[in-house]
VMD Tcl script that draws the C-alpha trace (Angstrom):
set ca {
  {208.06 94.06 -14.64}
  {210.27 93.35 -17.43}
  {213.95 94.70 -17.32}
  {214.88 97.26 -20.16}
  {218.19 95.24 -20.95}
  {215.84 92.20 -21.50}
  {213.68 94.28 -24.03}
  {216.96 95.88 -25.13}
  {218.10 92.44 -25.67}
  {214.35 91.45 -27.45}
  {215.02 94.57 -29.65}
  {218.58 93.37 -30.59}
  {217.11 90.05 -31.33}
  {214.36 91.15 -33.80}
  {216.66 93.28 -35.58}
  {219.16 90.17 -36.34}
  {215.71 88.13 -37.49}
  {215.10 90.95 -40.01}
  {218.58 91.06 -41.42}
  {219.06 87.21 -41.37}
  {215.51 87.40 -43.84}
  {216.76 90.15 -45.43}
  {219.78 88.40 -46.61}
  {217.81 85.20 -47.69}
  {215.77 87.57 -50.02}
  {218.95 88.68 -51.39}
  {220.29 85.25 -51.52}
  {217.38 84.18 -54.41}
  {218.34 87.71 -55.91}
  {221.72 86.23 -56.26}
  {220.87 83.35 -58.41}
  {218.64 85.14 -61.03}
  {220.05 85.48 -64.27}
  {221.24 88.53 -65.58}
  {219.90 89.83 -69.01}
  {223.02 89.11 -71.02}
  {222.32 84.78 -69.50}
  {218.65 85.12 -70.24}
  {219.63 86.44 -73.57}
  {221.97 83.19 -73.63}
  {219.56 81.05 -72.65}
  {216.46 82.30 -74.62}
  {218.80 80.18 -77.52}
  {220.16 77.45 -75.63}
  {217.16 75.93 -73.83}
  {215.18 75.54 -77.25}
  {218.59 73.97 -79.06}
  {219.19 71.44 -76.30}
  {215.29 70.47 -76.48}
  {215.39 69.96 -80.21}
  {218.51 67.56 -79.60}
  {216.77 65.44 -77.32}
  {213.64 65.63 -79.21}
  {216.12 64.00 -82.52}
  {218.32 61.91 -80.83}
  {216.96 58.36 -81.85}
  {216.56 59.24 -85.18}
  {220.12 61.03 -85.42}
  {221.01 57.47 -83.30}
  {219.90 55.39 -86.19}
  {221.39 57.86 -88.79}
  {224.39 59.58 -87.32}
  {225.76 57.88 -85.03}
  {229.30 56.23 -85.97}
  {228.13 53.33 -84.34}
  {224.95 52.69 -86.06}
  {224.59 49.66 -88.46}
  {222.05 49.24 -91.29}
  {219.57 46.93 -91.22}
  {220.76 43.78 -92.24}
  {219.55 42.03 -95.53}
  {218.16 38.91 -96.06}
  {220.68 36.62 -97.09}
  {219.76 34.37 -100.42}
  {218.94 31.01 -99.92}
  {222.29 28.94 -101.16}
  {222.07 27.32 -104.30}
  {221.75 23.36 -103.71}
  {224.14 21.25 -105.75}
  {222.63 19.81 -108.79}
  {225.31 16.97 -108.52}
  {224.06 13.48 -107.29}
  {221.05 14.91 -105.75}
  {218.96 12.28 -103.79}
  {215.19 12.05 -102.68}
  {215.58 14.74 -100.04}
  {217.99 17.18 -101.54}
  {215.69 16.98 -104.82}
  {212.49 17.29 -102.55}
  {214.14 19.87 -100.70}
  {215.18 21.64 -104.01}
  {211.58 21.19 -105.55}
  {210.48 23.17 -102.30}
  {212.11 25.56 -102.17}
  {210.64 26.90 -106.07}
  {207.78 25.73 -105.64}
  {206.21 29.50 -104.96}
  {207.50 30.57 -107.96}
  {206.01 27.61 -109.96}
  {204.05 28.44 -113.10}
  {202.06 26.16 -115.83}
  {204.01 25.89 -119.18}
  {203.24 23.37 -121.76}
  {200.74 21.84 -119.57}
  {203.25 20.85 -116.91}
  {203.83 22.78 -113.67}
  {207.49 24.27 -113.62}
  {209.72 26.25 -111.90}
  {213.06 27.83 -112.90}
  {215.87 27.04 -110.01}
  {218.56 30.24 -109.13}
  {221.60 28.46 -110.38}
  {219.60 27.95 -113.60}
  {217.68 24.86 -114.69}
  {214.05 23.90 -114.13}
  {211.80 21.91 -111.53}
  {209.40 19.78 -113.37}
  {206.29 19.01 -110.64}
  {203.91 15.81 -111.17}
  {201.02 18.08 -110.01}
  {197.37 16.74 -111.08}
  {196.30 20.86 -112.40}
  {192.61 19.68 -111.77}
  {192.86 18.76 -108.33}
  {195.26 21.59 -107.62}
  {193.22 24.62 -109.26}
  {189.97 22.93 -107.73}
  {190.90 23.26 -103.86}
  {192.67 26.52 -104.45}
  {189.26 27.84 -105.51}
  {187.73 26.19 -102.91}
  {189.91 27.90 -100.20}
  {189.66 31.37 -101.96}
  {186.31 31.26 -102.58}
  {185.28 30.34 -98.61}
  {188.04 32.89 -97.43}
  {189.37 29.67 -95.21}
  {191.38 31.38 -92.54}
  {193.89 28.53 -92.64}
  {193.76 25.91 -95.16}
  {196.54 23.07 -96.05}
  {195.91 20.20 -98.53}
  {198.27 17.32 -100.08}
  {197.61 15.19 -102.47}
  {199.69 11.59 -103.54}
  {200.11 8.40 -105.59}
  {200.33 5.89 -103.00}
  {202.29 3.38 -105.41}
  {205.02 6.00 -106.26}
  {205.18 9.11 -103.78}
  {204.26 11.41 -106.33}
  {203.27 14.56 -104.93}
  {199.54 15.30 -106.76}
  {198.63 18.59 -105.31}
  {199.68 20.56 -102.64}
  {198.00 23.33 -101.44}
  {198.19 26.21 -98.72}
  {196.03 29.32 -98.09}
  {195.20 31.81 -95.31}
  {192.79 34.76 -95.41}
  {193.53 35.69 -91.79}
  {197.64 36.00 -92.20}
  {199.04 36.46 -95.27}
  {202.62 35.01 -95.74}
  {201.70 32.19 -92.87}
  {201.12 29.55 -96.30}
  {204.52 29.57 -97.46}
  {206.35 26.50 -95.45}
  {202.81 25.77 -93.57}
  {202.97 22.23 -95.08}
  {205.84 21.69 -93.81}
  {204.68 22.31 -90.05}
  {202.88 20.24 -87.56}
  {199.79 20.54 -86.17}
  {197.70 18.10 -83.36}
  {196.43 15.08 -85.16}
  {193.07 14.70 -83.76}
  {191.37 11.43 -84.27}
  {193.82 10.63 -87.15}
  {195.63 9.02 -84.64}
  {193.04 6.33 -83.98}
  {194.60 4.64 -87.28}
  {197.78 4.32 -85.20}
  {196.19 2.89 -82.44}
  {193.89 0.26 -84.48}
  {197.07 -0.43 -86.54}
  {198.59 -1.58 -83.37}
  {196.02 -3.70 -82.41}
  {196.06 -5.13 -85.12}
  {199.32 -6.45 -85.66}
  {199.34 -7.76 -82.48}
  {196.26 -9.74 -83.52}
  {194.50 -8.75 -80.57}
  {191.27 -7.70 -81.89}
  {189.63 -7.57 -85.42}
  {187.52 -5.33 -87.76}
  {184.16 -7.02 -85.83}
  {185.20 -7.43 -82.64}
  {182.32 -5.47 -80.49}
  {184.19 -3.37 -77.80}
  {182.06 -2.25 -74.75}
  {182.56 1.85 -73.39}
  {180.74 4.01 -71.32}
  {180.39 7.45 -72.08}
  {179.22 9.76 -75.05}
  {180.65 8.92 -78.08}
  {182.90 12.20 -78.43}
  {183.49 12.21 -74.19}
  {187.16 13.38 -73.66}
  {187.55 12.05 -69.91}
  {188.83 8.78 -69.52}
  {186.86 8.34 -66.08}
  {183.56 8.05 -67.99}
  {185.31 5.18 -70.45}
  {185.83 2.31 -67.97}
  {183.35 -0.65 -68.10}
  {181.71 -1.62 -65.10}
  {180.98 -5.16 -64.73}
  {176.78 -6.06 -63.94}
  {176.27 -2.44 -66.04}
  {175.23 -1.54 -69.00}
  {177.27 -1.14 -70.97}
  {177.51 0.09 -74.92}
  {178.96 -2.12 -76.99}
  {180.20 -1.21 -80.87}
  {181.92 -3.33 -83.42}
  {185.67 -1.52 -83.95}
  {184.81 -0.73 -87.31}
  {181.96 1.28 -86.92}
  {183.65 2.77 -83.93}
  {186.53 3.91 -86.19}
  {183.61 5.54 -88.91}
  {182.04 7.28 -85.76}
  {185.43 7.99 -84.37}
  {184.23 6.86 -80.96}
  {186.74 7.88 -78.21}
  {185.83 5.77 -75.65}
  {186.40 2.83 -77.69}
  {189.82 3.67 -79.03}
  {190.67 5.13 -75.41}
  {190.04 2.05 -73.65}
  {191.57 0.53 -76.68}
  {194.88 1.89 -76.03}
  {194.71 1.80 -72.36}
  {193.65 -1.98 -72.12}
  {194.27 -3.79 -75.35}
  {197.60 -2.24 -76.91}
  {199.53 -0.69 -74.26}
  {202.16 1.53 -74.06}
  {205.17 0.49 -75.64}
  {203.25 -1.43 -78.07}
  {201.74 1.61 -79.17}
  {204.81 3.77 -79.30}
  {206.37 0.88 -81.36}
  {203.95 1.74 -84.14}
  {203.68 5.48 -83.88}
  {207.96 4.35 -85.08}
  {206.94 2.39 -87.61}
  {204.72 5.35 -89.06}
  {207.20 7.83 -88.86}
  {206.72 9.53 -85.73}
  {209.80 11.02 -83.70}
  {211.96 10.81 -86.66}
  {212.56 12.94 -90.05}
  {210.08 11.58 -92.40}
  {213.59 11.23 -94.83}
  {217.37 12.48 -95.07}
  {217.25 16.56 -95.95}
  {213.76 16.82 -95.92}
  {212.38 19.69 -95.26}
  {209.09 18.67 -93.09}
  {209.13 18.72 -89.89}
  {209.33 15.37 -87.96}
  {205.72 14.08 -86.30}
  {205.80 13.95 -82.56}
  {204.25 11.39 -80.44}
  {205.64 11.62 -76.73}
  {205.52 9.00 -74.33}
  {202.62 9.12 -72.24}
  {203.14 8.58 -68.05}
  {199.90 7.88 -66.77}
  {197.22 5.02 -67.69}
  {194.94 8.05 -68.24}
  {197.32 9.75 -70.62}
  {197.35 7.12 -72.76}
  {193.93 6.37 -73.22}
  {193.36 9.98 -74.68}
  {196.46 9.33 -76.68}
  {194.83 6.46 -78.19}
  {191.45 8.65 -79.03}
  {193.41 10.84 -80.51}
  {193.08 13.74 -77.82}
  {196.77 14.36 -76.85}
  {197.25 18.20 -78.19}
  {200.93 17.02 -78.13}
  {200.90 14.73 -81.16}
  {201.60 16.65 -84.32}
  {202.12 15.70 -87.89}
  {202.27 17.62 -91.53}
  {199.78 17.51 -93.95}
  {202.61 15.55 -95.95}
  {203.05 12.66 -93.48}
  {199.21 13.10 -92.83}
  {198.92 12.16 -96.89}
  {201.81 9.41 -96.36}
  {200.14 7.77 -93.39}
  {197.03 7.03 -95.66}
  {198.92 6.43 -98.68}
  {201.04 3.63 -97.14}
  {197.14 1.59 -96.08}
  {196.31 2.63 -99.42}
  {199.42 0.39 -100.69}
  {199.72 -2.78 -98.46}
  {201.66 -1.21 -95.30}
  {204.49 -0.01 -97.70}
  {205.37 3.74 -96.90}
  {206.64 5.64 -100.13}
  {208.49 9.11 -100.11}
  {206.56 11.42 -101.10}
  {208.55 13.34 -104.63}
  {207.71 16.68 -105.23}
  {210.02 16.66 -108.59}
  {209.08 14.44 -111.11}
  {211.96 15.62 -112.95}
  {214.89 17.98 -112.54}
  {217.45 19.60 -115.40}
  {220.07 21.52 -115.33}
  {220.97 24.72 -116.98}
  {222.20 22.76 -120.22}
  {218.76 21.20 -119.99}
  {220.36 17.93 -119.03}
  {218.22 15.55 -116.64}
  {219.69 15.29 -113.24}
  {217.05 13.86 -111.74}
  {214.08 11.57 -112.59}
  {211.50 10.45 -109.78}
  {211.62 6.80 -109.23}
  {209.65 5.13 -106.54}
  {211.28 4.98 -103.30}
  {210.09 3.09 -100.24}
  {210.59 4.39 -96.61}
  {209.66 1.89 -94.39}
  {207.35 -1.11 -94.02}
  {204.63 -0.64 -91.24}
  {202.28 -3.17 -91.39}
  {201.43 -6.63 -93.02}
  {198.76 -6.26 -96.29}
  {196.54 -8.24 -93.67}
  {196.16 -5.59 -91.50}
  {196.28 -2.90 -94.36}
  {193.19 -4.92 -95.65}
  {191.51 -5.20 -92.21}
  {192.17 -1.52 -91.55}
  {191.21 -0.52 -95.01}
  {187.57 -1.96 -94.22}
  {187.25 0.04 -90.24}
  {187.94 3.05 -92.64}
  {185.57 3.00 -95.28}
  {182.57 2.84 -92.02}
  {183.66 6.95 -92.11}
  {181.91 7.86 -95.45}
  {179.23 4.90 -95.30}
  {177.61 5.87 -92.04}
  {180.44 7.67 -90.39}
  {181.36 11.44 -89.37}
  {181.77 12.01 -93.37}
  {179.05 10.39 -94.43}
  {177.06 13.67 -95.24}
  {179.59 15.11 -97.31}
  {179.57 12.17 -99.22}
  {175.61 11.66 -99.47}
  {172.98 14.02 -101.44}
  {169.99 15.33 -99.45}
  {168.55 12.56 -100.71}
  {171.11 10.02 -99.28}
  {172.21 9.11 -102.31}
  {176.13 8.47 -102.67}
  {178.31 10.73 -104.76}
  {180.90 9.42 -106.36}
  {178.86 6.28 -106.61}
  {181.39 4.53 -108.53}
  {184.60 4.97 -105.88}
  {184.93 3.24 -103.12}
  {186.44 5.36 -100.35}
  {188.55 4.56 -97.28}
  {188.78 7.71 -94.79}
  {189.12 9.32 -91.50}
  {188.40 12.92 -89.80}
  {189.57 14.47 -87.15}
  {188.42 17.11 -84.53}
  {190.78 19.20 -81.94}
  {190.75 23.16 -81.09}
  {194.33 24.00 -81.33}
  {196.38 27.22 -81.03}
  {198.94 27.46 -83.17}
  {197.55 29.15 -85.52}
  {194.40 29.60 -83.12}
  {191.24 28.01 -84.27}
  {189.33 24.64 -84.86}
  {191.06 21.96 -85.90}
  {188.97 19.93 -88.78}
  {191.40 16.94 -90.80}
  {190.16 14.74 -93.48}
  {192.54 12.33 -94.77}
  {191.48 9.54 -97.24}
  {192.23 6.83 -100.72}
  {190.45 5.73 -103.69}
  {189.53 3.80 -104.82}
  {190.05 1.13 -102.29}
  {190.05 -1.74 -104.90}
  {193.01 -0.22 -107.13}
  {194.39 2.93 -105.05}
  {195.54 5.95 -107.31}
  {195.33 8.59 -104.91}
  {196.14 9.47 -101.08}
  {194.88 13.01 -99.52}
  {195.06 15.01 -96.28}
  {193.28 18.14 -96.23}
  {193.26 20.19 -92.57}
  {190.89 23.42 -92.55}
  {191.27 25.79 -89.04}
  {188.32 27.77 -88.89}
  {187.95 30.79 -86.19}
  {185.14 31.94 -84.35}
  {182.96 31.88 -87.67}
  {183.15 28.25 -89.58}
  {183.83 28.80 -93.33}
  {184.20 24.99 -94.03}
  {185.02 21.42 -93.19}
  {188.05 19.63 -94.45}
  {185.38 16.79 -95.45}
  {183.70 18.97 -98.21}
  {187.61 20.00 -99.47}
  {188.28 15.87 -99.55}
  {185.11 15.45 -101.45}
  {185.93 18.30 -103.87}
  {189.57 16.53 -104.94}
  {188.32 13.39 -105.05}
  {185.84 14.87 -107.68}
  {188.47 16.97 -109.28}
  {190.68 13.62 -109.78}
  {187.97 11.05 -110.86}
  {186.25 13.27 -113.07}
}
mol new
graphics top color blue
foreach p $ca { graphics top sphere $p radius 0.5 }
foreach p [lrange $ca 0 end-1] q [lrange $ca 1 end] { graphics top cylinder $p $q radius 0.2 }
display resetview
């Protein structure tokens, strides 16, 4: 039986349980507001919600701290003052957007007053502006040159898919492609290794990208192609194993100098210096060779240069976009005069390489752009020396389709690179742009 203290003591117990609850119930009661602080608050919680709800615009607006958004400083005026190839090039550049037509010449009026008188050809330059509008060419870049004097003939850039990209985008680089097999043949050669006929055994498809399909294989058979065709068909294995097994490495880095690569193209210019890195494996050189390394990039303008200089006996010229410059008195401070850059190979080998080339537009990978359904030649009269290039790339994303050429090959008056980067949809080759200027110009 249970004592009567203990349930006294149960009782007690309970009772202090109650009042201990009791008082936590009154505790909550003790932190409700009052009306006059939910009067206070009704305003205050809204306020302090609108504050935060403002603060980074009153952070951009109010806030002693804040600075505007700074302006774009104006380009400073170049010196009319002893102004050389580059600085005038650079100059020329530089107004070049702002270039209009008057009295049949392009010109262009400079900030600290004077003009920019270009040597453009209007035919050739109207004609592949139309070309790239009409097509809606995502990315388009053309130039055009005399490959006697450096004149600058056209030059040409257009994108439907970013607006604003065409300003400088001359003036970039972008992978070479198969161009580069005219480095590679060039270097052959000069070392008199090989000639326009030599036949040149491969394995592989013609367009095969993986050196481990090139090698020859004594007791096989093999394919065999004369260089010259190969060059017209752009054959990779050919100029792969080329490379690889015929020029070699420093040999061939010697020449990608002597064109201009790893170096500015001229003092001030404002294009972009080629790139040709030195490749560290056997493999890496053969697709250097072909013309498959991503990693060597050129300018339409050295693109143009690189055919021009063929075009005139090995003898680069800088390219000039002013053929004349005056001042704000209308005095001439500068007059284009013919300025060689640098010697890259004897007229021998311009000749020899002269005849590989003009296999691309006889039977080569230009040959239908050249050629009626009928197979009959256009441009019948003009003998053309040439060479396309291939290579996805992705800067800007996109196809990669070059076509760089000179005509007539007897008597040279013009040198051209035209590079077209189509996107998922093709809108057209760089081929049919190269046959439309060389119309434009010989018409």
């Amino acid at each position: 039986m249970q004592d009567f203290k203990d349930i006294d003591k149960e009782k007690s117990k309970r009772r202090f349980l109650r009042a201990k609850e009791q008082d936590g119930r009154n505790t909550f009661r003790q932190i409700k507001e009052t009306k006059p602080q939910k009067k206070r608050l009704k305003y205050l919680l809204p306020a302090i919600a609108l504050l935060l709800a403002g603060y980074p615009i009153i952070s951009l607006f109010g806030s002693p701290r804040a600075k505007s958004a700074p302006t774009a400083a104006k380009p400073a005026a170049v010196s009319l003052s002893k102004l050389d190839q580059g600085s005038a090039f650079k100059l020329a550049a530089g107004a070049y957007s702002s270039a209009r037509v008057q009295n049949g010449k392009l010109s262009a009026p400079l900030p600290q007053g004077g003009e920019v008188i270009y040597s453009i050809d209007a035919e050739v330059q109207q004609k592949v502006a139309k070309l790239f509008a009409d097509y809606k060419v995502p990315y388009g870049l053309f130039v055009a040159m005399d490959p006697k004097t450096g004149r600058i003939l056209a030059a040409v850039s257009h994108s439907a898919s970013r607006p604003g990209w065409e300003k400088d985008a001359n003036y970039h680089l972008y992978p070479m492609a198969s161009l580069f097999k005219i480095v590679t043949a060039t270097a052959a050669l000069e070392e008199k290794k090989v000639g326009p006929q030599t036949p040149f055994a491969f394995n592989g498809k013609l367009t095969s990208e993986s050196p481990k399909y090139w090698r020859v294989k004594p007791g096989r058979g093999n394919q065999t192609m004369p260089l010259s065709l190969a060059m017209g068909k752009s054959v990779n294995p050919v100029y792969g194993r080329l490379a690889g097994e015929v020029v070699g490495r420093d040999p061939l880095l010697l020449y990608a100098g002597r064109y201009g690569f790893n170096q500015p193209m001229f003092s001030n210019s404002p294009i972009a210096a080629s790139t040709a890195p030195a490749p560290g494996t056997i493999d890496e050189l053969m697709r250097m060779g072909a013309g498959l390394n991503r990693e060597v990039k050129i300018s339409p303008f050295h693109a143009a240069a690189i055919m021009a200089s063929v075009a005139n006996g090995g003898v680069m010229m800088a390219p000039s976009l002013a053929s004349e410059i005056r001042d704000a008195k209308g005095s001439v401070v500068f007059t284009q005069k013919p300025q060689p850059l640098r010697t890259v190979m004897t007229p021998q080998t311009a000749n020899s390489l002269a005849q590989m080339l003009a296999t691309t537009v006889e039977s080569g990978t230009s040959r239908r752009a050249f050629h009626d359904r009928r197979g009959r030649r256009m441009l019948a009269s003009v003998k053309i020396a040439a060479k396309t290039g291939s290579i996805d790339g992705t800067d800007p994303a996109g196809h990669y389709s070059w076509f760089a050429a000179y005509a007539p090959m007897e008597d040279p008056q013009i040198a051209l690179a035209a590079l077209v980067i189509n996107e998922n949809k093709w809108r057209i080759k760089a081929t049919t742009v190269g046959e439309q200027a060389l119309e434009a110009f010989f018409r």
